[in-house]
N, C-alpha and C positions, 0 to 999 in steps of 0.2 A: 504494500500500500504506500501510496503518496503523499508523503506529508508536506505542505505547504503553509509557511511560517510568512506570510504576505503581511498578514493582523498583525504581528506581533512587534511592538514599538521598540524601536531599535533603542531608543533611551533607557529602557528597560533591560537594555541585553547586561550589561556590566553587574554583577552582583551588590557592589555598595551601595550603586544608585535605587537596583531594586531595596535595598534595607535600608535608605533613605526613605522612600514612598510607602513602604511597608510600616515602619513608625510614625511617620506624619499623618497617615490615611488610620492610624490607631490611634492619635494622641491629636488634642488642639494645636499643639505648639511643641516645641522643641529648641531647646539652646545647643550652640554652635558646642562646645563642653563636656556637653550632658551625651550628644550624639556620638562625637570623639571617642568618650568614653565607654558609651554602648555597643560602639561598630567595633572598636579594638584599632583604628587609624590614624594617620599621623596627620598633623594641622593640613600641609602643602596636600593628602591628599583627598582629604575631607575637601576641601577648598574646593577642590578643582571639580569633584563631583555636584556639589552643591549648585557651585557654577554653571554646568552642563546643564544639571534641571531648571536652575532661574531661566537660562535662556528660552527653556523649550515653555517657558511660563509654566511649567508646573511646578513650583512653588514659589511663595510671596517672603520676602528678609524684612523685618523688622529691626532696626539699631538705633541702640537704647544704652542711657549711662546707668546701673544701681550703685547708688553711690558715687565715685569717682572711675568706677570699672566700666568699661564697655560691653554690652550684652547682647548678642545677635541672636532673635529669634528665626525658627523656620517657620510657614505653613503650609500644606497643603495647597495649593488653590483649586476652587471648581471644576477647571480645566486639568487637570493634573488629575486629581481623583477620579475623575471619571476617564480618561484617558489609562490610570494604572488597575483600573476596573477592568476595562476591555480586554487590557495583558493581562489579567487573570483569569478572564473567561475565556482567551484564545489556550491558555497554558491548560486550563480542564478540559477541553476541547480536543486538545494532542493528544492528551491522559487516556482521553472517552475512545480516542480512533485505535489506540493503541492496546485497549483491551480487548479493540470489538475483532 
């Protein structure tokens, strides 16, 4: 059988960025920090992911001082969530061809 990965959002292919989308699509919000510390990665490459999805607008940065510190939120945006919606109904999709 033929499997055809057409649906499947190229922004999505790299694992961090899917567990970028996967905590923000679970959580209101997210700090730059808190993410770091959950994915297990390093500033330069957190950066550069987070980056790739701002551009695709799926997700919105908030920067914020608490205190004298600077605090960068993520979110999800609309467009983003439903876009990594679609990448998971394409990914059960494979799963479903591949059993049948």
């Amino acid at each position: 059988m033929k499997v055809t990965l057409t649906n499947f959002d190229k922004a999505f292919e790299n694992r961090i960025r899917l567990q970028i989308m996967s905590v923000l699509v679970a959580n209101e919000s997210y700090d730059f920090n808190s993410l770091k510390e959950l994915l297990d990665v390093t500033d330069g490459n957190l950066a550069s992911h987070l980056k790739a999805l701002e551009k695709e607008e799926y997700i919105t940065v908030n920067k914020s001082f608490l205190g004298r510190k600077p605090n960068t939120k993520y979110t999800a945006s609309p467009l983003g969530i439903q876009a990594f919606k679609k990448h998971l109904q394409e990914l059960e999709n494979l799963i479903r061809q591949q059993r049948a």
